[in-house]
Each structure stands twice: as structure tokens, then as C-alpha cells.
C-alpha positions as CSV (number, residue, x, y, z in Angstrom):
1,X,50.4,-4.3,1.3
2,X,47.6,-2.1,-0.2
3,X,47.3,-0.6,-3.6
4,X,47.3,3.3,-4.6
5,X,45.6,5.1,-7.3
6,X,46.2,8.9,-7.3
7,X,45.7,11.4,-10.4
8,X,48.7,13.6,-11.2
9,X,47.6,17.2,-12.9
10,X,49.5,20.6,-14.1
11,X,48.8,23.4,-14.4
12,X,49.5,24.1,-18.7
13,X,49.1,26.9,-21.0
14,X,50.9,29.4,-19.2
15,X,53.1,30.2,-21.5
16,X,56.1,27.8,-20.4
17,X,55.5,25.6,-23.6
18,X,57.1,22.2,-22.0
19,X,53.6,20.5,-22.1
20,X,54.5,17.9,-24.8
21,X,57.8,16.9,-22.6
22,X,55.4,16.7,-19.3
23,X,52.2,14.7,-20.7
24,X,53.3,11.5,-21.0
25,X,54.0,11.4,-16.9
26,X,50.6,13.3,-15.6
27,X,46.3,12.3,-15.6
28,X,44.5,15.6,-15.7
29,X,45.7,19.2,-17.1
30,X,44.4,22.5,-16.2
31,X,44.5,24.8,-18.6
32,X,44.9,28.6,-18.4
33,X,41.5,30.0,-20.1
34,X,42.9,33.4,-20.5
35,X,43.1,35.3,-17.1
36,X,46.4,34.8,-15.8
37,X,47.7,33.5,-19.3
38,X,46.8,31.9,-22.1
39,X,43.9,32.5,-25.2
40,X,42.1,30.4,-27.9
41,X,45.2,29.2,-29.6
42,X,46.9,27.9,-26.8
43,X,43.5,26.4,-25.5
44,X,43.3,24.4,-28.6
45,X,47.1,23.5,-29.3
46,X,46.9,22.3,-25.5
47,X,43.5,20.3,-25.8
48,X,44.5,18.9,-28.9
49,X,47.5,17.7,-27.3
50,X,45.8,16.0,-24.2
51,X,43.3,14.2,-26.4
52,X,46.5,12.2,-28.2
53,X,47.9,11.5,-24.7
54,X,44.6,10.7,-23.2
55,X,44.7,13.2,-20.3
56,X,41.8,14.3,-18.5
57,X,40.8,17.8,-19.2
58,X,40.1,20.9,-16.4
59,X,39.5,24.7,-16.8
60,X,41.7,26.9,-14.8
61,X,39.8,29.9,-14.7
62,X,42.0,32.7,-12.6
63,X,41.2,36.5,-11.5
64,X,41.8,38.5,-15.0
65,X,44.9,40.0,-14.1
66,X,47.9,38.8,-16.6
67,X,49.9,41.2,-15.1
68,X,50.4,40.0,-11.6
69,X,49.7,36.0,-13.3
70,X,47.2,35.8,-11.2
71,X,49.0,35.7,-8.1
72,X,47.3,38.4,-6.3
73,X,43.8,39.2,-4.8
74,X,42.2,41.6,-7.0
75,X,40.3,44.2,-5.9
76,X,37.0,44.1,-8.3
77,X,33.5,43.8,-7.8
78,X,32.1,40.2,-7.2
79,X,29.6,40.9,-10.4
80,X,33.3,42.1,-12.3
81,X,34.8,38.7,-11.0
82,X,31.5,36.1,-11.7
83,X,31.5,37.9,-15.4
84,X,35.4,37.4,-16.3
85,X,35.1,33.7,-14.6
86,X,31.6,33.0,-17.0
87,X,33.3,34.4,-20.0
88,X,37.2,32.6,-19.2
89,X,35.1,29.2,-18.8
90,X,32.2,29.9,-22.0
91,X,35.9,30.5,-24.5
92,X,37.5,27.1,-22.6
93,X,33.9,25.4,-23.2
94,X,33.9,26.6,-27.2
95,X,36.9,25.0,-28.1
96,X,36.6,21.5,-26.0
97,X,33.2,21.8,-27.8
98,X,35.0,22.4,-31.3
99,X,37.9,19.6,-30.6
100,X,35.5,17.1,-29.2
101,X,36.7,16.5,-25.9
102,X,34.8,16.5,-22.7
103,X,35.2,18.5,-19.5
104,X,36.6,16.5,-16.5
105,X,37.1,19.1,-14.1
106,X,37.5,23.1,-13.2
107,X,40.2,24.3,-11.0
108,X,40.7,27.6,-10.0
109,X,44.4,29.4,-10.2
110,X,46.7,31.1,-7.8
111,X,45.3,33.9,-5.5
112,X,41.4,32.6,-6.6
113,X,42.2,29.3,-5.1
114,X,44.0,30.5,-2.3
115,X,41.4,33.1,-1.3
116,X,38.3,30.6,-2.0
117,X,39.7,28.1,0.1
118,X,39.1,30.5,3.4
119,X,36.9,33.3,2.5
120,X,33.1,31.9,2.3
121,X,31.8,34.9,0.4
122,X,34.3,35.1,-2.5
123,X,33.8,30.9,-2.5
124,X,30.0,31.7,-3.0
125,X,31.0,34.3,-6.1
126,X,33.2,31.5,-7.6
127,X,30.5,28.9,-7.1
128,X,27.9,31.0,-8.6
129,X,29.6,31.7,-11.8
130,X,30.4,27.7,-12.1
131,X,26.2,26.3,-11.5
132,X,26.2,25.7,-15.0
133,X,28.9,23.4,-14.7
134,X,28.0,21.2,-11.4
135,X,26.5,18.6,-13.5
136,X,29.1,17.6,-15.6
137,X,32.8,18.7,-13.9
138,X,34.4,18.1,-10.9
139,X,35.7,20.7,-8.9
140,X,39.8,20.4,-7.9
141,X,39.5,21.6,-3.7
142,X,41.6,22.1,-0.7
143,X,41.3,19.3,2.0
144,X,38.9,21.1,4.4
145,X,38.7,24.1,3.1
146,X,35.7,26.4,2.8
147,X,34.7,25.8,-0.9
148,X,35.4,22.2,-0.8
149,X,32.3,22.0,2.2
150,X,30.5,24.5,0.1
151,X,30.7,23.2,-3.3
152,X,28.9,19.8,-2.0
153,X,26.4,21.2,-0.2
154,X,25.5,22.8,-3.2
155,X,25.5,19.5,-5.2
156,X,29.1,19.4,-6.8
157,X,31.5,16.7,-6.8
158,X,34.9,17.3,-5.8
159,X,38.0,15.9,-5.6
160,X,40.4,16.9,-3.0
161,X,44.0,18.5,-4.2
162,X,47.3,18.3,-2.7
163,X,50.5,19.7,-4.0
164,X,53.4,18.0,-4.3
165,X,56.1,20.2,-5.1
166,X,54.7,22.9,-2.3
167,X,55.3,23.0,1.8
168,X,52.4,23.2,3.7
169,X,51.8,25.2,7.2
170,X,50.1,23.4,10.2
171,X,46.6,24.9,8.7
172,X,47.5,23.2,5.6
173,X,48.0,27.0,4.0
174,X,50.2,26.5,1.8
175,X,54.0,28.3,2.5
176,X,53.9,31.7,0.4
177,X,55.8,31.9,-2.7
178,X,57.8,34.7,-0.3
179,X,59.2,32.5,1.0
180,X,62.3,30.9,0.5
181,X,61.0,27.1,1.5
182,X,57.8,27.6,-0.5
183,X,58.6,25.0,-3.1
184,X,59.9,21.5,-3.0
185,X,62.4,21.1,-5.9
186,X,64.2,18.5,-5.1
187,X,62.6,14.8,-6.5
188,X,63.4,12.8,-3.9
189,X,62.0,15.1,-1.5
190,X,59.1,15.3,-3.6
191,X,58.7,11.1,-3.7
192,X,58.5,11.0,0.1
193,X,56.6,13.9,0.8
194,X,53.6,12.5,-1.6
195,X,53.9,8.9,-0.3
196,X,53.2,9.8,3.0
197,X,49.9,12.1,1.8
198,X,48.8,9.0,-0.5
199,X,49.5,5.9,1.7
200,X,49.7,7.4,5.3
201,X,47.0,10.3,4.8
202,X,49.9,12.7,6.1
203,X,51.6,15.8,5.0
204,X,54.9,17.1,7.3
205,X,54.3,20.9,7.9
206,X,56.7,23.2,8.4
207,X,56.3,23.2,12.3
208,X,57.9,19.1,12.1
209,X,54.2,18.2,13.1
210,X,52.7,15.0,10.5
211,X,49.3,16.8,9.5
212,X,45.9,14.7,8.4
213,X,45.4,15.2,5.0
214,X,43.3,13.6,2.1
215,X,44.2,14.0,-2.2
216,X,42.4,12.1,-4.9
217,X,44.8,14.4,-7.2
218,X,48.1,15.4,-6.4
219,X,49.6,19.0,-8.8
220,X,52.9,19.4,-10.1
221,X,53.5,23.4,-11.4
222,X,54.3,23.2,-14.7
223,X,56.5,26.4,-14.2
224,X,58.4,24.7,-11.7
225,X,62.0,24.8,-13.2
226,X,62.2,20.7,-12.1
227,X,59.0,19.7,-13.2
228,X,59.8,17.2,-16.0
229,X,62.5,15.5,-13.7
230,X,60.4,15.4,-10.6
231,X,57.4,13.7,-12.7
232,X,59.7,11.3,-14.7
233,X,61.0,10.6,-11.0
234,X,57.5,9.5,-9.6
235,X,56.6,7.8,-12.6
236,X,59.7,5.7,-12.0
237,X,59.4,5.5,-8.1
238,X,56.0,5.8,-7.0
239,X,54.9,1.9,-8.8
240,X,57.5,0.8,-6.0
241,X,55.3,2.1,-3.1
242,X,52.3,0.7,-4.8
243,X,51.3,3.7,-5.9
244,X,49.8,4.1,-9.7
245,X,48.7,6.8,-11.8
246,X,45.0,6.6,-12.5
């Protein structure tokens, strides 16, 4: 039987405050760089925390809307959205710069992600405001999506995302947060669904069908009201489908 590596990342600095209780159990953070949530002091508490627990570190740059969390499409100006994303990612970039710690990977938050994933222009606006960054971070992607065949054309790395603690749709959409089966709660529900993306290279949508699929990082939501018992669940249970955390 084969081995497994896969990365586990959360989202952090949201303002939940459970990161010290979820560290120990993930490999990458993405941290809130102040348009959904977050500012400089929880930037720093949060990298200074990930450097002691030797977690990989990711900007999670968002649409500036603290109001809606992020959640929404925004309707702004792509020179309004390049500008907030420059200046969310030059604050993150001051304080790894102050604490010493490196930038591993940039992922973008809620509505941002979801809308970059399928809409080729707003990818390109997103992509433009991260050039100065396509040397030294990865970029967190949709499988398939728009940005992820967009970003290496133009020369970044990525690595694919999948989530475990969301359902997907046949497209591999993700269900909406309107709907009541949008989230996977439930750890051993979580356990089977990310076995079978990591060792069969499937997800089960919503239709029953078994989906192709590909994650070199797999995202629990910090905000998820289960998240510490669903990772201290696959930290306990994924070593026995030869899965490790890398």
C-alpha cells in the first residue's frame, strides 16, 4: 500500500482566537491581512505563533469589505480591488519581514476565491496585484479552475486546494453557505471524504456521482464550530490510511 503526504491549512486571524488550540494539528495558515478581518496586531500575535509551531505561512488577502467578511462580490473598480489587495499583502509582508519568517504561500478568501476560480478577468486583476510575489509564494488554487491555469501560464507555482469540511457540486463549486448541506461537521464524515480526494483522487458531489479531483493542501475553516475535533480526528485517523501531514 502507498504512502500520502498532504498539507493541512486554516484559515486564522479572523477574529475566532482558537489558533493556539488548532496549530499543533495543521501545516500552513492563512492569515487575514485586514480585508475581511484582522490588522497588524493580530498579523503579528498569529505569525509569531506559527513560527514556534513551525507552520508554513500564507496571506489571505480578501475584497475589503469587513462588513459582509468577505463573503460577497463587491462591486468596485478592478484599480479599487488591485490597490486594497497591494496594500492588504505590503502590511502582511512588513510584519513577516519584522518577525523574520518567510512567505510560503498567498491565498485568496471567500467571494475573491470563489469568483477568481471562474471569472478570467477578475483572476487577471488578482494576478496582477500578486506579480511581485510569483517568485517567492505559492499560490493556494481550485482544481481546474480558471486562475489555477492562469497563474502558471504566467509563471506561478501553485498548489491545488481542496476543502475538507465543505460539499462539493458536480462542477466541483463548492455548495453555498445557503445551504443547509454546505458544511461537513461531522469528523468521521470528514476522515472519509478526504481519504477518498488524497488516495483515490475523488471527491462525492452532491449529485452521488465520485468526481476527479487533485489537493496538495486540504483547508479546515477555522470558524467551523468543530474545527479543533475534526483536526485532532485526522491527526489521529489519517496515519491509519497512510496518510501524513507534511
Amino acid at each position: 500500500m502507498g504512502q500520502w503526504y498532504i498539507d493541512i491549512n486554516c484559515d486564522v486571524g479572523e477574529g475566532v482566537g482558537n489558533e493556539a488550540a488548532l496549530f499543533p494539528y495543521i501545516s500552513s495558515c492563512n492569515i487575514a491581512c485586514g480585508g475581511h478581518a484582522g490588522d497588524l496586531e493580530t498579523m503579528r500575535h498569529i505569525v509569531k505563533l506559527a513560527k514556534q509551531h513551525h507552520i508554513k505561512v500564507g496571506a489571505h488577502p480578501s475584497y475589503p469589505d469587513r462588513a459582509n467578511f468577505g463573503r460577497e462580490v463587491m462591486d468596485i473598480s478592478p484599480q479599487e480591488l488591485q490597490e486594497s489587495i497591494k496594500d492588504q499583502l505590503k502590511t502582511f509582508m512588513k510584519v513577516l519581514q519584522e518577525e523574520q519568517v518567510k512567505l510560503h504561500h498567498i491565498k485568496a478568501h471567500g467571494a475573491l476565491y470563489n469568483q477568481t476560480a471562474k471569472d478570467r478577468a477578475l483572476a487577471e486583476i488578482y494576478l496582477d496585484a500578486l506579480t511581485p510575489y510569483a517568485k517567492e509564494a505559492l499560490l493556494y488554487v481550485p482544481f481546474e479552475s480558471v486562475i489555477s491555469k492562469q497563474a502558471e501560464q504566467r509563471g506561478f507555482e501553485i498548489w491545488f486546494e481542496a476543502f475538507a469540511d465543505r460539499n462539493y457540486n458536480r462542477d466541483l463549486s463548492l455548495v453555498s453557505r445557503k445551504q443547509p448541506n454546505a458544511l461537513i461537521q461531522n469528523p468521521e464524515e470528514v476522515l472519509k471524504h478526504v481519504v477518498s480526494i488524497i488516495t483515490e483522487g475523488k471527491v462525492l458531489a452532491m449529485t452521488g456521482e465520485k468526481i476527479g479531483i487533485e489537493a496538495q493542501t486540504l483547508c479546515i475553516h477555522g470558524d467551523t464550530a468543530s474545527a479543533l475535533e475534526i483536526l485532532m480526528y485526522l491527526s489521529r485517523e489519517l496515519p491509519n490510511h497512510q496518510v501524513r501531514l507534511q
